[in-house]
Structure formats: C-alpha cells, structure tokens
C-alpha positions as CSV (number, residue, x, y, z in Angstrom):
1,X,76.0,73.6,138.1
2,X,74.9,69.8,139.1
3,X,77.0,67.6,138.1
4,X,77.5,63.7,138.0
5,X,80.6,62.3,139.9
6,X,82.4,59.3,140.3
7,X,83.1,56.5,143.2
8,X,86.1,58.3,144.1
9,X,84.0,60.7,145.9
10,X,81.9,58.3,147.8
11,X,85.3,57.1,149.3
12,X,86.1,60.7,150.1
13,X,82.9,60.8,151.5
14,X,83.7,57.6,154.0
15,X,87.1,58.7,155.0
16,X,85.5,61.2,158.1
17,X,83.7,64.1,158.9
18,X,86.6,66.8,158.5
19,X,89.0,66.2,155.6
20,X,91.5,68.6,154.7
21,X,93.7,68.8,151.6
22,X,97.0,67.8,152.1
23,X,100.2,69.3,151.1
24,X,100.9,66.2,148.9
25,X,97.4,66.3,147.5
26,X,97.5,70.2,146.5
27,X,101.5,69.8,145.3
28,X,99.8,67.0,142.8
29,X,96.4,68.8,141.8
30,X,99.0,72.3,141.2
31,X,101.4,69.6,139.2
32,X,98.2,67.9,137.0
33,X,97.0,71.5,136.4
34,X,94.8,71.6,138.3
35,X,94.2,74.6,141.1
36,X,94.8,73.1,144.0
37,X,92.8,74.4,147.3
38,X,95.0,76.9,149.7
39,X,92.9,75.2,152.6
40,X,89.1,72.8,152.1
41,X,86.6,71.9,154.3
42,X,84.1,69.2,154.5
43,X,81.3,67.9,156.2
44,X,80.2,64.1,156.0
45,X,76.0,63.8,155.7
46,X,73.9,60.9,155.7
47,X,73.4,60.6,152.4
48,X,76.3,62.9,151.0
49,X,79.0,65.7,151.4
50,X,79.2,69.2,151.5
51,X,82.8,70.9,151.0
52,X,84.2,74.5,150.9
53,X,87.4,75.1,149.5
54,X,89.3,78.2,149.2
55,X,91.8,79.3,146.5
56,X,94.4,81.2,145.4
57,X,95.3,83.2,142.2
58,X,92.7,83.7,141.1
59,X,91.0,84.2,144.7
60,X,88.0,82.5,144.6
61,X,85.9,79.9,146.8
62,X,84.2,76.9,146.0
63,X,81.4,74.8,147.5
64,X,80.1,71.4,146.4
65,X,78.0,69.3,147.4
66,X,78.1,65.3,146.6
67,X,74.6,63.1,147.1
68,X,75.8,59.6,147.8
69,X,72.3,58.1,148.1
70,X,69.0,58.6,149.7
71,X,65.9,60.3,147.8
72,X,67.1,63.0,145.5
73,X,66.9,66.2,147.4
74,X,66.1,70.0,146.0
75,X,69.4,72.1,147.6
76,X,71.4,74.7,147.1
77,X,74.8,75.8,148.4
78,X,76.3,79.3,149.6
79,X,79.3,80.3,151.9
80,X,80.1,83.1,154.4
81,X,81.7,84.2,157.7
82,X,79.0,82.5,159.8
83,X,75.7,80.8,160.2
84,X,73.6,84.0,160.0
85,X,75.6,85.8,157.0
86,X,75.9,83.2,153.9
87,X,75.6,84.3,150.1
88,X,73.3,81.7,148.9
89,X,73.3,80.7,144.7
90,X,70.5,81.9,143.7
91,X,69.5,78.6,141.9
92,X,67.6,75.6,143.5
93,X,69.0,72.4,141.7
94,X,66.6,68.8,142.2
95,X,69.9,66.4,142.9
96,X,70.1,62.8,142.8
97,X,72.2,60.0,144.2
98,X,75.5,60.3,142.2
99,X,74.9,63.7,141.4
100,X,76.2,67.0,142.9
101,X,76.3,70.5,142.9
102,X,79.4,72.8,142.4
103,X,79.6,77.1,142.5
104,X,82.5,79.2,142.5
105,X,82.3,82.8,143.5
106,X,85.2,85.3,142.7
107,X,86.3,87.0,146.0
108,X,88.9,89.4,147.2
109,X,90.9,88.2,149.8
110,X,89.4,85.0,150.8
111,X,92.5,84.2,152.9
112,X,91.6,87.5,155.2
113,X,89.1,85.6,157.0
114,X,87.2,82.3,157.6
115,X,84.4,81.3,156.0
116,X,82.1,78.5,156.1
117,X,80.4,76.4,153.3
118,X,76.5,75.8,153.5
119,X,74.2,73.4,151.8
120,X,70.5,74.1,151.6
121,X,67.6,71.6,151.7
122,X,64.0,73.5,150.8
123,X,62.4,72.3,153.2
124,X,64.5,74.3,155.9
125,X,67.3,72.0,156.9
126,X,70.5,73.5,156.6
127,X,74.4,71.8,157.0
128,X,76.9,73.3,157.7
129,X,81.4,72.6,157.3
130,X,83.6,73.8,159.6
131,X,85.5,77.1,158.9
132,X,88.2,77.4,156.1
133,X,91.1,79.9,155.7
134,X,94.1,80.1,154.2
C-alpha cells in the first residue's frame, strides 16, 4: 500500500538511525486505539526510512518505508530472520518524496524470534534495520 505521510515522520526520520518505541509511546498508541508495537525497528536512509515493527494480538509484523526526498524510487519491502531469508511483497510500488510504503503480514509467533525489516530498490540496492523481537 503507498501511502502519503506527514512532517511528523520526517522528524522521526531526523531523530537517529535506531529508534525504538517507547513504553510511554506504546502505553499512548494502546490508549488512542491504536496497536501499539511490542518492539520497532528503524533505519535512517539518505533520502528516507525504513521500519519493522512487531505486534501483538493479533500477531502480526509491519514494515514501512518513508521517502523524505530525493528522486522517487521503485521499492518494495519484506522482512525475515536474516539478510539471505526475507519474504518480499510481491508488489513493486514507484514512491515519491512524501510518500511511503506500508505491508502487514499475519504471523505466528513473531515474538519467538528476531526478524529484520528490508526495503528493496530495483536496481539491486537493498537496506536493511536492525533485528526486532519482542
């Protein structure tokens, strides 16, 4: 799904290179209703962000990606225990500055292990976050 998204998430995407939701920040998202993430991930890009985010109840993950600027891009985003093992979205999406991408996959037990969230570029560049669990 691309999506357009507001400043907020350029100043997400200034605040570092590895962001993880606070307790404060879930307790708020749970109280807003709003499913909060049971542990995120995120990696700061040139030109964007790329997050993973785990959840619980329903167990799911998410992974988004948030183009700050730059030349719009043709990506896609996936997830998985490692580099050499991610489930990529099937779905190339052409994303612009201000634009992003989000996907949600239903999982068992996403809290079992550690995964990592992946944004694709077609012409072969890949970025990775650091690992997530629960």
């Amino acid at each position: 799904m691309r999506y357009r998204f507001t400043s907020l998430a350029a100043a997400v995407a200034v605040a570092g290179s590895v962001i993880a939701c606070s307790p404060a920040v879930a307790s708020a998202q749970a109280g807003a209703g709003v499913q909060a993430a049971s542990s995120e991930r995120c990696k700061t890009l040139k030109n964007g962000i790329v997050c993973i985010a785990l959840m619980q109840n329903p167990q799911r993950i998410r992974v988004t990606y948030k183009k700050t600027g730059g030349s719009p891009v043709t990506a896609r985003v996936g997830y998985g225990p490692n580099s050499n093992s991610i489930r990529w979205d099937s779905t190339w999406y052409t994303v612009f500055a201000g634009e992003g991408i989000s996907r949600t996959w239903n999982v068992s037990y996403p809290c079992s292990s550690t995964f990592i969230g992946a944004l694709g570029i077609n012409d072969g560049r890949t970025y990775e976050t650091a690992g997530a669990n629960c």
